[in-house]
N, C-alpha and C positions, 0 to 999 in steps of 0.2 A: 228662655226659661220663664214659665211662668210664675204670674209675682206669688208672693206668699211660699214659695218652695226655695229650701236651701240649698248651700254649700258647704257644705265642711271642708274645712282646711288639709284635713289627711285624707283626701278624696280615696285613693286607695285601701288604706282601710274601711272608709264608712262606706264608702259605696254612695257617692252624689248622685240621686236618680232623681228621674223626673217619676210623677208621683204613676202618669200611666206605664213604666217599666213595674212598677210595685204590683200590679194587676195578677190574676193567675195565667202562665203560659197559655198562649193559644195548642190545642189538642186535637192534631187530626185525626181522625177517624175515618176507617176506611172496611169499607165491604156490608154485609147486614149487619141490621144493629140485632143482635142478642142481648138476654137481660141480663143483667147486672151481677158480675159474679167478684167478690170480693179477690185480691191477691192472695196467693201464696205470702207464708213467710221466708223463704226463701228469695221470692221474686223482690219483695220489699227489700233485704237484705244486699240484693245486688241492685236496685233503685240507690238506694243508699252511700255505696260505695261506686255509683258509674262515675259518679265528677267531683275531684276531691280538692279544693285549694291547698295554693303551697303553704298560706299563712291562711291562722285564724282570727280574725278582727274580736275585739272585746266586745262590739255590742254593731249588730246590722238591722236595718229598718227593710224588716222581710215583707210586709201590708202595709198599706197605709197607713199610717202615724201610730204603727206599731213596732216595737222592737225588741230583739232576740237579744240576750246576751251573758256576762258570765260576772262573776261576784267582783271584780276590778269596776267594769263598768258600775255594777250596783252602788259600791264603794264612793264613786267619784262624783262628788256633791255637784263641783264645779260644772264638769261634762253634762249630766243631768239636767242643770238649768240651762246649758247650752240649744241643747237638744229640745228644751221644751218640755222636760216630762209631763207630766201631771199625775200620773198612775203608777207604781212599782208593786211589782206582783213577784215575792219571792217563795219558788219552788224547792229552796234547801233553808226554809228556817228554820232556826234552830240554835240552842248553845253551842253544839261541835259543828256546826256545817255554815252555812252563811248569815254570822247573828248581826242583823241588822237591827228591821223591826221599827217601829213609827217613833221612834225617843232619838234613833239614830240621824230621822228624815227630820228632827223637832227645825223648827222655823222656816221649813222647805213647804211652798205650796203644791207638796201633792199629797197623795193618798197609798199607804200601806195594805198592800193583801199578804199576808203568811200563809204557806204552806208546809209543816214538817215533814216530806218524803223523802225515800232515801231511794236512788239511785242502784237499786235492786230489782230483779226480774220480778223477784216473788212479792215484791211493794207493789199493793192495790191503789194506783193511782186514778185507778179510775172512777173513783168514788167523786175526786174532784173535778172531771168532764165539766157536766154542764155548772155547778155552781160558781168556778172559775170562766167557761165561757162569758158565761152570764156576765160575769166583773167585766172583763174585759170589752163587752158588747159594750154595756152601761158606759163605762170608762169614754169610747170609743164615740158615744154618742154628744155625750160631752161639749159645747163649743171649745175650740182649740186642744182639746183631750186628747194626748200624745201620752200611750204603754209601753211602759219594759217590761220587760217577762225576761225574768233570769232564773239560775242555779246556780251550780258551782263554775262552770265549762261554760255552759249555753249552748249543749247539742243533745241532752238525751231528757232530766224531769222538763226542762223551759221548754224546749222541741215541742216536745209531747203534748202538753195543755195547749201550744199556740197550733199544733196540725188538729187537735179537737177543737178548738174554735172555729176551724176555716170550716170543719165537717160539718159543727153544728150551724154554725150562722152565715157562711157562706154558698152553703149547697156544693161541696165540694166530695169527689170522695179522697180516698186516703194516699189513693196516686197523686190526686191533684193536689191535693194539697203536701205531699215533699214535695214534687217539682217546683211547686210556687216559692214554696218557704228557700229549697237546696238555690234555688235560682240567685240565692242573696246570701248564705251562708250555710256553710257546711254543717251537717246534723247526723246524728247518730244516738236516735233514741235505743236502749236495750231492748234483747228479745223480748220481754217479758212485756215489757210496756207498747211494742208492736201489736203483739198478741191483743191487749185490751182495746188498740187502736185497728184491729179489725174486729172485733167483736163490735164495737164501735160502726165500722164501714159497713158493716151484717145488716145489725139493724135500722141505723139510717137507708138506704138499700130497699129494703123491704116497704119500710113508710113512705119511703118518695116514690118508691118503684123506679129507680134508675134505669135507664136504657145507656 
C-alpha cells in the first residue's frame, strides 16, 4: 500500500482501496466511433439497478478524497475526523430533513455547504450543478482536502451533485460517471433528477463534441 492511504477497520463496509481503484472504470469501446448520443432514461434506469449491494455502507469514498454518504455518517463528529474530512457538503438541509449546519460542525476543522432540496422529481436541482461542482473542485484542491457529500440515504440529492461534478470537472459523461460512482456504492438518483442529469450529459456533449 502506498504510504499516505488508509485502512479502515470495517474494511467491508468502507471499502479500503488503493486510491488507483477510486479512478473511473476502464470502457471498452468497440466498432466506429459515432457522436455522442446521450442515454435513454430508461437505459440509465436499468444502469442503475444492473448491481445492487446486499448492504448499504453509511458513507463510501467513491473519487478520490471524496465521499458519498447519508445523515448517520454526517452526524458522526468522531468518523469525520477519522476520515479526514475537511468539507461537508449537505444536500437535505434543512429544519425537517438533515439539520446539521456549521453550529453543528462548531470546533471541527472543516467547512459547511447547505443545500435545501428535497428529494423530488419535480425539485430543480439543477440549479446547483455547477455552483456545488465548483465547492467541491475548490474543496478537492485543497492540500489534504478530503469531501462528504451527503443527504438523507446518500443515493439520490448527494448521488446527483457528486455524478455532476465528475460531468463537469472530470470530463466524464453520465454513463461514466454512475459506473465510477455505482463501482463503490450503490445509488439511485430519482427520475426527475436523472432527467436534469441528462440535460446535463446533452449539453456538456455538444461543447466537448464527445465521440
Amino acid at each position: 500500500m502506498r504510504p499516505g492511504l488508509r485502512r479502515w477497520p470495517e474494511s467491508r463496509g468502507m471499502d479500503s482501496l488503493q486510491k488507483q481503484d477510486l479512478r473511473r472504470p476502464k470502457i471498452h469501446r468497440t466498432g466506429p466511433v459515432s457522436p455522442y448520443q446521450p442515454p435513454t432514461l430508461s437505459s440509465l434506469q436499468r444502469l442503475l439497478w444492473a448491481r445492487r449491494a446486499a448492504t448499504l455502507s453509511h458513507v463510501n469514498e467513491v473519487w478520490p478524497n471524496l465521499f458519498l454518504g447519508d445523515a448517520h455518517a454526517a452526524r458522526d463528529r468522531s468518523k469525520l475526523t477519522q476520515l479526514g474530512i475537511t468539507h461537508v457538503v449537505n444536500v437535505a438541509a434543512g429544519k425537517f430533513q438533515v439539520d446539521t449546519g456549521a453550529k453543528f460542525y462548531h470546533g471541527m476543522p472543516l467547512e459547511y455547504y447547505g443545500i435545501e432540496a428535497e428529494d423530488n422529481p419535480f425539485f430543480d436541482l439543477s440549479v446547483y450543478f455547477l455552483p456545488v461542482a465548483r465547492y467541491i473542485r475548490t474543496a478537492l484542491s485543497v492540500p489534504q482536502g478530503r469531501v462528504l457529500v451527503h443527504c438523507a440515504m446518500g443515493v439520490s440529492r448527494s448521488a446527483t451533485v457528486v455524478l455532476a461534478f465528475l460531468m463537469i470537472y472530470e470530463n466524464m459523461t453520465l454513463v461514466e460517471a454512475i459506473q465510477t460512482v455505482q463501482a463503490h456504492r450503490d445509488i439511485c438518483p430519482n427520475s426527475g433528477f436523472l432527467r436534469q442529469l441528462q440535460v446535463l450529459d446533452h449539453r456538456l456533449g455538444r461543447e466537448t463534441e464527445r465521440h
